[in-house]
C-alpha positions in Angstrom: 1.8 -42.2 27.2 1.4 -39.4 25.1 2.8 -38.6 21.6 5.0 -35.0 21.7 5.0 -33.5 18.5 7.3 -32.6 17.0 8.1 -28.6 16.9 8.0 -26.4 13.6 11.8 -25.9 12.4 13.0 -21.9 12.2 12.6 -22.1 8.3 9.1 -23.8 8.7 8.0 -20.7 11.1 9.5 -18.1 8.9 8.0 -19.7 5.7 4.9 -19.1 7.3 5.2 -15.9 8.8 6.3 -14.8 5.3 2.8 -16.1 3.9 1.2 -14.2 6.5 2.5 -11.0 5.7 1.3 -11.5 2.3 -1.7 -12.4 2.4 -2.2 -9.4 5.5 -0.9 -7.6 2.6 -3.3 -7.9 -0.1 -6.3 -8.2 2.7 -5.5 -5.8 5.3 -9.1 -5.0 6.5 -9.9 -9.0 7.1 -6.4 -9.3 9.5 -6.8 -6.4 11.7 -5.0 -3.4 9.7 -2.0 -1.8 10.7 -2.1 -3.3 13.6 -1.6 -7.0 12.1 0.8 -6.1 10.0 2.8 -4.3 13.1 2.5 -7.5 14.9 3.5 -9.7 11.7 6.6 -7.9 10.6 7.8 -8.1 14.4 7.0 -11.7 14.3 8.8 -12.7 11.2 11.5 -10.4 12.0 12.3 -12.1 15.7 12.1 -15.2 13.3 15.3 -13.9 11.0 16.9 -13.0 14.6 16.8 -8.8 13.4 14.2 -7.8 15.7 16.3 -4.3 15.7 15.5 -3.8 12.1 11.9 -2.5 13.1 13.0 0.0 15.3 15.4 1.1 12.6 12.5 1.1 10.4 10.5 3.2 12.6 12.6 5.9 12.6 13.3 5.8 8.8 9.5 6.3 8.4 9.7 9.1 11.2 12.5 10.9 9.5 10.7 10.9 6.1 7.3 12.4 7.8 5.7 8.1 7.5 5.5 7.7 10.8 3.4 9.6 13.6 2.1 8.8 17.2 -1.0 6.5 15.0 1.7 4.5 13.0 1.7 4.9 9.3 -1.9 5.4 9.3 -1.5 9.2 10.7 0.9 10.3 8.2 -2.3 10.1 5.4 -5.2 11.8 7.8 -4.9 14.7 5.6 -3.9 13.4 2.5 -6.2 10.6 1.5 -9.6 10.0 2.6 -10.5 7.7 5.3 -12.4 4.9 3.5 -9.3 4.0 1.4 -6.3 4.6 4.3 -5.9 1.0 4.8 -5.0 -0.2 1.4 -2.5 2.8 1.1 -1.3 1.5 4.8 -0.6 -1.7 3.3 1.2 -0.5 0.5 3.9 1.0 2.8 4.6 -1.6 4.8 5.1 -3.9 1.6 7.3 -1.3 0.5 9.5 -2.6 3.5 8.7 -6.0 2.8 10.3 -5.9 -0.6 13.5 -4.7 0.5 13.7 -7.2 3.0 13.2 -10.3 0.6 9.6 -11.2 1.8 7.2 -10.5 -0.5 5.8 -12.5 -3.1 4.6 -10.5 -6.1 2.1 -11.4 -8.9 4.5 -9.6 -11.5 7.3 -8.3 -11.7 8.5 -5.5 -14.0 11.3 -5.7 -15.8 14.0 -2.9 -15.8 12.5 -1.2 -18.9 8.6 -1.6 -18.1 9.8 0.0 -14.5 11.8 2.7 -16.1 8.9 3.8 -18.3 6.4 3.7 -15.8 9.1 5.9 -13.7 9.3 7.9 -16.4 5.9 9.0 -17.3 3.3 8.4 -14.4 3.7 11.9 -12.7 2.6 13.8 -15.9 0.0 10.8 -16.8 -1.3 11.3 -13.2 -1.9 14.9 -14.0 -5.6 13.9 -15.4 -8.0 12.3 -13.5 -8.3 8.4 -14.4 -10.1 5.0 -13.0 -9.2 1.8 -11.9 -9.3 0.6 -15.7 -7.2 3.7 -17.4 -4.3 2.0 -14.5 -4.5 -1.4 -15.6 -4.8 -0.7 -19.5 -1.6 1.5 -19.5 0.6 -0.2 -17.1 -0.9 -3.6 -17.0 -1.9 -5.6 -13.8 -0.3 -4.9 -10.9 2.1 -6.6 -8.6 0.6 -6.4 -5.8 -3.3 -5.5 -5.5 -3.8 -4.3 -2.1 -7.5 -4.6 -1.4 -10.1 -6.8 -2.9 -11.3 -7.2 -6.6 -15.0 -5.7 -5.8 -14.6 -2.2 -7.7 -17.0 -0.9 -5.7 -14.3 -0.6 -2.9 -11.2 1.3 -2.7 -7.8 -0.1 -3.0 -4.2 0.3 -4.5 -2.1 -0.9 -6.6 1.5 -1.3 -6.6 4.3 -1.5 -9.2 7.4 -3.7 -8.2 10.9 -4.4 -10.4 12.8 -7.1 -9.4 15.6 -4.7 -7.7 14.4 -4.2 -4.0 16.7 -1.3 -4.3 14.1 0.2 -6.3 10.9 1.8 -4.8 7.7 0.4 -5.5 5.6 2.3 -8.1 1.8 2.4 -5.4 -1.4 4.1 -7.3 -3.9 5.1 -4.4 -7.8 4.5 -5.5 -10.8 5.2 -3.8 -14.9 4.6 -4.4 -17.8 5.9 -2.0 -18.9 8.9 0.0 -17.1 12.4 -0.9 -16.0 13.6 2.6 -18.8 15.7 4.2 -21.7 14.1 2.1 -23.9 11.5 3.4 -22.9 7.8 2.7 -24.7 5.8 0.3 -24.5 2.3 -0.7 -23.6 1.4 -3.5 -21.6 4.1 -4.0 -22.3 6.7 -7.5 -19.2 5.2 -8.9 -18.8 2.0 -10.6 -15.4 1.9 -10.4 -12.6 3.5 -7.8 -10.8 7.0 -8.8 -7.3 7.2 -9.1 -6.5 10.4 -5.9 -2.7 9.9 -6.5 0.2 8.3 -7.3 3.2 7.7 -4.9 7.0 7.1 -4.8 8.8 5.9 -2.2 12.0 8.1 -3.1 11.6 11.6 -1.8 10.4 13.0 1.5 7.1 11.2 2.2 4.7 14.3 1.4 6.3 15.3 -1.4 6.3 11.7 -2.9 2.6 12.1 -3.7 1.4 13.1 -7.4 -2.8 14.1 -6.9 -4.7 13.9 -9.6 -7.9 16.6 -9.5 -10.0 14.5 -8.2 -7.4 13.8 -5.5 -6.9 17.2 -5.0 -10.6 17.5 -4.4 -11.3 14.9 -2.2 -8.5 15.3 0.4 -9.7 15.6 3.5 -10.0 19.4 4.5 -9.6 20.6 1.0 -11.5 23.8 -0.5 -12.0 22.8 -4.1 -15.2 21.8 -4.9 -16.3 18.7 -6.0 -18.0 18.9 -9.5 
């Protein structure tokens, strides 16, 4: 006769579902995008018996100008180029995932460090800066959406420990200026900081471009130097 194994508990399927959604996270492009992380929250949330929270979710997005007919992903077509949408995808949907208890962050800021970044990072935003100028005046991150190959876009975002509190999400991109023809590797040896973003105010107007963000959104009429 055979052996039936035994089933995974409720808190041994959520622990894992929580891992998941971290690791989709930080590595959206290897899981499948938006899509994955769609089909993980959904998951994990039918595991906490709240799968109504998503909907409500949705239409909090909606209402702030997040969410379109393309999911999250829509909402930056004309804000952000294409080659770095994913990691700034990511970065919203861990914006949800902190209030709701599940993610797991490298650091944590206490209540002054996130105050002072609050404080200062629209007008330090209002230069153009890299990857490094990020991590120099803010330190690492707490979450790094995206690999560590700086020849890649990514972004990085700024957590305190009060999930009350909006996550602090610089939005970096390396490559191809849109219209030119792609080249690998890219001119830069390090991503360009496009913008910094809030997650307190209307979702357009949560943005803060730099120039070069300015110049490199899609559609845009300044030139690129």
């Amino acid at each position: 006769m055979q052996a039936t194994s035994a089933l995974a508990s409720g808190d041994e399927i959520r622990a894992y579902l929580k891992g998941q959604v971290n690791l989709a996270l930080r590595r959206p492009g290897m899981y499948g995008d938006e899509v994955a992380l769609r089909l993980l929250v959904d998951h994990l949330l039918f595991a906490e018996g709240r799968p109504d929270a998503w909907t409500g979710q949705q239409r909090h997005w909606e209402e702030r100008g997040a969410w379109t007919s393309r999911g999250i992903a829509g909402a930056f077509g004309d804000l952000l180029p294409g080659n770095c949408r994913s990691y700034s995808v990511a970065a919203i949907y861990a914006e949800f995932a902190h209030r709701r208890g599940w993610l797991v962050p490298d650091r944590v800021l206490t209540t002054d460090e996130y105050d002072v970044l609050r404080g200062t990072v629209r007008r330090w935003a209002s230069r153009d800066r890299v990857w490094a100028d990020v991590v120099t005046e803010f330190g690492i991150p707490s979450v790094l959406f995206g690999g560590t190959n700086p020849l890649y876009g990514k972004a990085l975002g700024y957590v305190s420990a009060d999930p009350g509190e909006p996550p602090v999400v610089f939005h970096l991109w390396n490559g191809s200026a849109p219209g030119a023809a792609s080249s690998w590797p890219p001119d830069l040896t390090e991503p360009l900081l496009l913008a910094v973003r809030c997650d307190d105010a209307p979702f357009r107007e949560s943005f803060t471009f730099t120039p070069a963000g300015r110049r490199l959104r899609p559609q845009s009429t300044e030139p690129i130097p």
